[in-house]
Structures are given as C-alpha cells and as structure tokens.
VOGU-3710 file (C-alpha; in Angstrom, 3 decimals, decimal comma):
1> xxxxxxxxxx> 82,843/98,902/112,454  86,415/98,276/110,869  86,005/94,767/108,463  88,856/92,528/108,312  89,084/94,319/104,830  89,386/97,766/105,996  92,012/96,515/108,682  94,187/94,775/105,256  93,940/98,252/103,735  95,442/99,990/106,560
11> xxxxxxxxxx> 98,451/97,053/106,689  99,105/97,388/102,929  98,932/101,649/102,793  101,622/101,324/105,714  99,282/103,260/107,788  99,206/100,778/110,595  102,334/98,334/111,216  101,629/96,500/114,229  98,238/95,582/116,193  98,754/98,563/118,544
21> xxxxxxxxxx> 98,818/100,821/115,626  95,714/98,883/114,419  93,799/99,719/117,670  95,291/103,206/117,698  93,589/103,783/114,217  90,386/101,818/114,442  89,628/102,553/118,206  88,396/99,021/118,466  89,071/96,742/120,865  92,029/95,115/120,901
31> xxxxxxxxxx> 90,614/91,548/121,009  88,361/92,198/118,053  91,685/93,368/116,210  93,664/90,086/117,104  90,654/88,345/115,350  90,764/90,480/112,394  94,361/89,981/111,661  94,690/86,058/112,806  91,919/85,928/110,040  93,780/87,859/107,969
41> xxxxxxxxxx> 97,269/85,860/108,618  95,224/82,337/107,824  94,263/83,411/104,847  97,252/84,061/103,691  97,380/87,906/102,917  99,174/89,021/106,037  102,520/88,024/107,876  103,547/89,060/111,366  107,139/89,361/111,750  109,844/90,003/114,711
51> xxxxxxxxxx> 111,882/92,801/114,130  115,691/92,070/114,252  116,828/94,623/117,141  114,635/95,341/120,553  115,447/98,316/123,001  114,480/96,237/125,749  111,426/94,166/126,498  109,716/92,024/123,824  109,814/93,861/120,598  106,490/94,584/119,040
61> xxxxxxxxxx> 105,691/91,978/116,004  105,219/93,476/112,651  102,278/93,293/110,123  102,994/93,407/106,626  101,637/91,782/103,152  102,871/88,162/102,177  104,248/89,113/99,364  106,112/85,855/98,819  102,906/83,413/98,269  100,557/86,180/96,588
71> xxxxxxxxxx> 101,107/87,645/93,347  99,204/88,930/90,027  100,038/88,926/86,679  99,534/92,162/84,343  99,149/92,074/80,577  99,193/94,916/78,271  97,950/94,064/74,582  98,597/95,695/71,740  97,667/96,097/67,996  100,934/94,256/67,608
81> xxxxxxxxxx> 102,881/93,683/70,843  102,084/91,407/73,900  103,577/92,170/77,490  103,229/90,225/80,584  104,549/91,220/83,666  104,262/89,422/87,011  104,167/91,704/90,073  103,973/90,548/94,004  100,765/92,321/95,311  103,165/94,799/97,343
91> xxxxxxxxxx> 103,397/96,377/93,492  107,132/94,916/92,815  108,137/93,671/89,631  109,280/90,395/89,188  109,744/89,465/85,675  108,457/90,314/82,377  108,272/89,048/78,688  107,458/91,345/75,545  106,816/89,900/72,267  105,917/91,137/69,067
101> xxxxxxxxxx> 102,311/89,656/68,829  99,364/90,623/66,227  95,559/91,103/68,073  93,762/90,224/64,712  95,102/86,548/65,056  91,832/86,168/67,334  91,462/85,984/70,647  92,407/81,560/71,220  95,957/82,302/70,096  96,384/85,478/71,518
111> xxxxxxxxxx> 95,159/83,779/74,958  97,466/80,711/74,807  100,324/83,130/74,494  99,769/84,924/77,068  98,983/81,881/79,398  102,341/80,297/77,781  104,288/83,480/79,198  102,325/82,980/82,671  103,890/79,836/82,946  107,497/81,041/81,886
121> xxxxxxxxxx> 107,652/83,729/84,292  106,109/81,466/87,248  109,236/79,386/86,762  111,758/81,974/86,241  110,885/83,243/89,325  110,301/79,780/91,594  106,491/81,193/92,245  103,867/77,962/92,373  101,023/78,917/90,141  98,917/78,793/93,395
131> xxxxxxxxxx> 100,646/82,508/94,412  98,594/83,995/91,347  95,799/85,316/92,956  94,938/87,551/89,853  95,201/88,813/85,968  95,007/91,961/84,852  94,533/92,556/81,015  94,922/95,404/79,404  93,091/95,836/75,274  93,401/98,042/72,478
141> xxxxxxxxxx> 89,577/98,357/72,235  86,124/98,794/74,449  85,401/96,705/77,064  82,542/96,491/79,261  84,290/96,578/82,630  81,562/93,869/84,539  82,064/91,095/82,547  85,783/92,128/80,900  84,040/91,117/77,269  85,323/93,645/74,552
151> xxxxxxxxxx> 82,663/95,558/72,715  82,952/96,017/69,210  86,427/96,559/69,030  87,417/98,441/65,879  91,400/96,554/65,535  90,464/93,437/67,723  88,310/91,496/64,773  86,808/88,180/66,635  87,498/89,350/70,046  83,940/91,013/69,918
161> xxxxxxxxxx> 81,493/89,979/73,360  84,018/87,123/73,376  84,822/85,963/77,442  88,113/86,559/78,070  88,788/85,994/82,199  86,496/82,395/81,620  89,905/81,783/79,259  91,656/81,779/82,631  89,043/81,052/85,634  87,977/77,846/83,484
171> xxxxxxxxxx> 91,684/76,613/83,830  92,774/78,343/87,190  91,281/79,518/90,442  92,378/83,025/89,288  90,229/86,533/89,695  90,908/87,646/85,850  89,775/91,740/84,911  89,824/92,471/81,916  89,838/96,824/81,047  90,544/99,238/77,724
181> xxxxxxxxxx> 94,450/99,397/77,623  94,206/103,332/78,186  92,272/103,173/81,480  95,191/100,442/82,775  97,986/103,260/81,347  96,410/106,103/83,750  96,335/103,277/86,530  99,817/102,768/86,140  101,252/106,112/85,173  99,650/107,501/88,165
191> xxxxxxxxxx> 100,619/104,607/90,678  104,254/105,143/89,425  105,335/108,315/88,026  102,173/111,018/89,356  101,271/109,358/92,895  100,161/112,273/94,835  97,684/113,500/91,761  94,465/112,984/92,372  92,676/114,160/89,484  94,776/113,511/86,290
201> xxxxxxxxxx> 94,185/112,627/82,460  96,413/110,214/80,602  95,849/110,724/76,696  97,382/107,979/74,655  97,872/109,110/71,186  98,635/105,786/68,805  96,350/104,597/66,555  93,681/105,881/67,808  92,963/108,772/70,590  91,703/107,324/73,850
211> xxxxxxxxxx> 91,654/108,812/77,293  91,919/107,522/81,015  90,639/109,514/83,543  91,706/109,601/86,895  89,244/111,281/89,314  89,952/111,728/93,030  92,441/109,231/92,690  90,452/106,870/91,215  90,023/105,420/88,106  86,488/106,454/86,345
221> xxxxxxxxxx> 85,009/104,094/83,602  81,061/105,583/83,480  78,378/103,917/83,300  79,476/101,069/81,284  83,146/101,190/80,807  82,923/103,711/77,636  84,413/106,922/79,304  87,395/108,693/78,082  86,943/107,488/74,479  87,780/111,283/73,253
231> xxxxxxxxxx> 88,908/109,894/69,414  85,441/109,872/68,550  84,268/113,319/69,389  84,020/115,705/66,215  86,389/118,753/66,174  85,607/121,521/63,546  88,800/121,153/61,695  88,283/117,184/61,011  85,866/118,485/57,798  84,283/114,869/56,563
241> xxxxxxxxxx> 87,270/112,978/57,108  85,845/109,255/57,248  87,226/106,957/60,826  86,807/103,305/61,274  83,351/103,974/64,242  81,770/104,988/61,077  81,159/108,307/61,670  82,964/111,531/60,117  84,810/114,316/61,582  86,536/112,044/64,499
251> xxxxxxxxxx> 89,255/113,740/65,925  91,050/110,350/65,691  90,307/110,673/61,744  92,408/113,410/61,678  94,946/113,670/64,495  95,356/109,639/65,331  98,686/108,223/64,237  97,387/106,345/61,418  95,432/109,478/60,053  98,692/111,212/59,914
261> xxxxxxxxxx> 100,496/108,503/57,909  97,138/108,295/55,645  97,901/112,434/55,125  101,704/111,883/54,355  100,861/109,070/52,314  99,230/111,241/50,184  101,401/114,159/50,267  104,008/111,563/48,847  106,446/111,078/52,060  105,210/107,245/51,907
271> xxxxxxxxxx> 104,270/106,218/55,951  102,465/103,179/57,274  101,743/103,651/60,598  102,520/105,856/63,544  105,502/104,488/63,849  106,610/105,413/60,555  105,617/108,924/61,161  107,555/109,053/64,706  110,689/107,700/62,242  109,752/110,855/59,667
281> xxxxxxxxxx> 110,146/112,914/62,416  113,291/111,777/63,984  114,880/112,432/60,451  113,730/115,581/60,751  111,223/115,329/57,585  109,265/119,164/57,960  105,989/117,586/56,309  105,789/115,052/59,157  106,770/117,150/62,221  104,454/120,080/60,756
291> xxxxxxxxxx> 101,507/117,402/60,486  102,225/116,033/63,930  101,953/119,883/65,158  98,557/120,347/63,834  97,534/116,971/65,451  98,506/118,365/68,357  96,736/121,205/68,034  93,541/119,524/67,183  93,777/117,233/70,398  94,508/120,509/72,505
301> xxxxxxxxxx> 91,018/122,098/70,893  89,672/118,648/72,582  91,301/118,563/75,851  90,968/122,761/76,497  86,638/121,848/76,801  88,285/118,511/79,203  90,248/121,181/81,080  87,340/123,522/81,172  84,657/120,476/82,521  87,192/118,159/85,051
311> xxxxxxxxxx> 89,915/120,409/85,981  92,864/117,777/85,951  96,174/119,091/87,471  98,421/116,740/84,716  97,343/115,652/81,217  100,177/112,694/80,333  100,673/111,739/76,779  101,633/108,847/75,821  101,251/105,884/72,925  103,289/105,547/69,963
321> xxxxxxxxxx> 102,797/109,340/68,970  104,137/110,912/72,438  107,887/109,578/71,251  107,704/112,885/69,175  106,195/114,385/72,016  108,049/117,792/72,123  105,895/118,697/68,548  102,965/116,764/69,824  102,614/118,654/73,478  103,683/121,640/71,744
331> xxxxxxxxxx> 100,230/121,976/69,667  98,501/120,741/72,169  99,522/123,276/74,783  99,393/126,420/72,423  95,351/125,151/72,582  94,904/124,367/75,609  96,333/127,481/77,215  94,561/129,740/75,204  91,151/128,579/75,130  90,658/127,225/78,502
341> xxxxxxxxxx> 90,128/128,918/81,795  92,908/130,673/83,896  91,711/129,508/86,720  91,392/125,623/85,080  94,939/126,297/84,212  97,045/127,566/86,920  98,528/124,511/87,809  98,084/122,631/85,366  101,266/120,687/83,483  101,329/118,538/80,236
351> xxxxxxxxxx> 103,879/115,939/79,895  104,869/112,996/78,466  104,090/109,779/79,753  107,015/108,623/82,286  106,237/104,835/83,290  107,481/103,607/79,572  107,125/100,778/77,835  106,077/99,033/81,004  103,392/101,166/81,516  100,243/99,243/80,324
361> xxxxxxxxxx> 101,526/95,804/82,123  102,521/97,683/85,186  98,963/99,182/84,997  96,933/95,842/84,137  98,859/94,795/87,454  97,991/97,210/89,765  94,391/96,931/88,611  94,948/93,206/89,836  96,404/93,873/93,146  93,769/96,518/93,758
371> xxxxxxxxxx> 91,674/93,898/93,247  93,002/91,609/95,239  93,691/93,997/98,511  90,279/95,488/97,906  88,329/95,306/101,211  85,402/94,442/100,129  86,789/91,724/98,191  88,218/90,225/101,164  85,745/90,257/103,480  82,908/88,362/100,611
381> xxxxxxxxxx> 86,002/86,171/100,767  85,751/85,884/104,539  82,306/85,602/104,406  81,759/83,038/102,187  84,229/80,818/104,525  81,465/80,320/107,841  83,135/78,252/110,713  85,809/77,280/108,409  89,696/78,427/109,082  90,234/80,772/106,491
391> xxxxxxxxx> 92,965/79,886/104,006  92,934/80,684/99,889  92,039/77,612/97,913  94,851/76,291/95,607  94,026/76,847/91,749  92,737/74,143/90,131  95,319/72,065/87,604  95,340/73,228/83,959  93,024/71,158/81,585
//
C-alpha cells in the first residue's frame, strides 16, 4: 500500500501534480489519497494551490512542496575553507557564505562558525529558524555515516569520535547528517551537472585521493561509511613512499596534491601545497605539469581495476588538483583506456568536475533534503504523531 511517504515522493519527483494524478499512479482509492495528502498538507511538507487560468469548470488544485517554510542548510568543510549554503528542500539556492576557515582549530570553533553563518543567512533571507528542517555537513576525513562522528581523521586533529549533529540537535530541533566531503561532492555533482547517470565515480584529487561512488543512482558508503577511500590502496609505482594512514606505497603518497609539492620541493621548484603546484602549472613550470602527468597516470592505474569491477559511465575529477585538469585527466585516461576492458569502456567519459566551488555545500544539501523528503522518514514522523493533527514541531530556542 502507498505510505503518506511514498505519496510525498511522487509530489516532489513531479510525477504526480494533483490528487487525480495521485490515484492514477497509486490505484488507490481516492478517499485514502485525500487522507494521505491532508496529512501531508498539516504537516507542513505539501501545499495545494489553484492554478491561475481554468478552461471551464473548477480547475483542478495543484500539489507541490512548501518550499517557503521548509529548508536545509548544507556545509562543505575544508582543510582550510568553510561554506554554508542554505537551500529550500525543492533543491534551490538561497544564499551562501564562504570563508577561509582552518579544520585543525578543533571542532567547538569550527562549529560556532558554522552555526554563526546559519544565523546570517536565516536573516538575509527572512527564513524563521523554524523552516530548517535539516544540516548537511560535509568533512575532509572518515566518518561513520550512523552516528556522523569522524573516525580518525588524518587533517581533522580533535574532531576524532567527537558528536557533531548533538552540536546542533542539542540547540535546535534540527535532523543534522554528518558524511566524508567526497561522498557529498558525488551527491551534488550528480544531482546538478550528471542527473541522468546512474552509476558514476567522482574522484577528488586535493590533498588526499578519495572517491564517491554513485551506484544505481545512489550514493554507496559500505558497510560502515569507509567506501571509496582509493588514496590508500598501494600502486606499484608508489615504491616505499611513507603517507600520513601509516602505511607505505599509498597512491595518495605519491599522486595526492601534497605528495607532488613534497616531490617539487625537493627537486628545488619550492611548493607548499596543491595549490602551489596548480600555480606551477599555470606558469607553465615543465617540472610541475610533468609531475602532475605522472599523478595522473598513477590514479588511472587505480581507477582502470574501478572501471574493470563497477563499470561507471563518468569518472568526474575534481578537488584542488582537477584546476590543472587537462594534464591531470590526460594521465589518467592514457591508463585507463589501455588497461581496462573495451567493453567497460565504450561509453565511458572522464571529466572535470562541473558543479564548482559550490559543489560540496550544494551536495551536503541535497543529502539534507533527501533526508528530509525521504519516505520513510516521513511516515516514522507520521507515526510517531497517533490521534494528533500532524504539524512539525518548532525548534527549540538556542541555549
């Protein structure tokens, strides 16, 4: 039997835009449907509107989200940036902030800024805190998906099995997720630039070397939240080169941005960071582009046995390295064609990332709104609500 949840999904896919459509779909009867959306409609998720011109007779009344009293906030974190985004759960952006921002101050300071910039874009906007329904964070690090607590996090020092969504659900009646910042850049590089892939890999080459995977249009984390974390499989080339899990031969050891800075560094082109080698590039430095080449090359030996295994139809690069990305894709495609299958790689394309800068926060919100519009999510809600009129309960005031 169609839930009131499954009867919200149908409303918010634009599948179904009145109750007749609703019936049409569902097959149920048309009473039973009138209770699932009046439930629906007190709650505060759906609105039922009169359209502005008729052909004659009364004009059907249409179903859509309430986008004006529900929205979600979405947080990318960096090693050393911050952005917030707030988004109405119909996926349109509202206002954002960016800031330069360093994870190692610890997680209290990192928190109140983000909650700061919560507040700032509320009232930019005119939206009542009680329209954030929920928070999607994005981290440079792992996190163990069921209880959004980062594990061991190699950049994030003091943010280790600390509770980041009781930062926010201790203050605010707020559902808070909390996911590695590569899993929330597939979410929101396939929501907004790759929408009809289903099965799609989004390599972010910064740092580190992390993968999302998208599988039948879903996001996959494993068993507990660790999948996709390619930097830390060996690759022949890598020799002993030492990385930060403690392990040697990491392809992030050799290929990551700061392993090529490390390698210029001691070739004498002096480079701090990723950025630095992106900049060495631009200038058209031949140590630095030939070094980025070879990383490429050794991330394409990686992704040719991910090719082989999953089958994606796009691999999308992005991070700090994929602004140099025609070197970057170039090594990694000269791999990855020649050492996986034809068949794997008939239709396969490799591209830079195309949802920019806003990527990660668009992502963290659309992990939010999924959230929120999920239908099993709403009807626990329901549930949970016997003989009472369903309506959301207001967030509590900030302590």
């Amino acid at each position: 039997m169609t839930s009131p949840g499954d009867v919200l999904d149908l409303i918010s896919r634009g599948a179904a835009e009145t109750r007749a459509d609703l019936v049409r779909h569902t097959g149920m009867a048309r009473s039973t449907i009138g209770q699932r959306v009046d439930a629906l409609i007190e709650y505060g998720l759906v609105e039922e509107t009169t359209p502005g011109g008729s052909t004659g007779g009364r004009p059907p009344r249409l179903l859509r989200l309430n986008t004006r009293d529900n929205c979600v906030i979405g947080v990318d974190l960096g090693a050393t940036h911050c952005r917030v985004a707030l988004m109405d759960i119909g996926g349109t952006l509202l206002a954002t902030r960016e800031d330069p921002l360093r994870i190692d101050m610890g997680p209290l300071p990192v928190l109140r800024h983000i909650d700061t910039r919560m507040h700032e874009l509320l009232a930019e906007t005119g939206r009542p805190l009680a329209t954030v329904k929920a928070i999607g964070i994005g981290v440079p690090g792992p996190v163990e998906f069921a209880t959004g607590r980062p594990a061991n996090p190699p950049i994030m020092p003091g943010w280790h099995d600390h509770p980041i969504p009781e930062f926010f659900t201790d203050r605010y009646d707020v559902e808070v997720l909390v996911d590695n910042d590569v899993n929330v850049l597939a979410l929101g590089e396939r929501r907004y630039a790759h929408p009809d892939a289903r099965h799609l890999l989004f390599v972010k080459v910064g740092t580190g070397i992390g993968c999302g995977i998208i599988a039948d249009g879903r996001l996959h984390r494993g068993a507990q939240g660790s999948a996709g974390d390619i930097g830390h499989i060996r690759v022949p080339d890598a020799g002993d080169a030492q990385c930060r899990c403690g392990n040697t031969g990491c392809l992030e050891a050799v290929a990551g941005g700061a392993a090529l800075a490390e390698r210029l560094t001691a070739a004498g082109i002096p480079a701090e960071d990723g950025r630095a080698v992106v900049d060495l590039v631009n200038q058209g430095d031949p140590t630095a582009l030939r070094m980025v080449r070879d990383g490429g090359r050794l991330i394409g030996d990686v992704l040719a046995g991910l090719v082989n295994f999953f089958n994606p139809e796009a691999i999308v690069v992005g991070g700090v390295m994929a602004h140099v990305h025609e070197p970057l894709l170039a090594g990694m495609r000269e791999v990855i064609y020649q050492r996986s299958l034809p068949l794997a790689t008939h239709r396969l394309t490799v591209v830079p990332s195309r949802s920019g800068e806003l990527g990660g926060a668009l992502g963290a919100g659309r992990l939010a709104i999924d959230r929120v519009l999920s239908p099993g999510h709403i009807d626990r809600a329901l549930a949970h609500r016997p003989g009472a009129t369903p309506s959301p309960r207001p967030p509590t005031a900030a302590r």
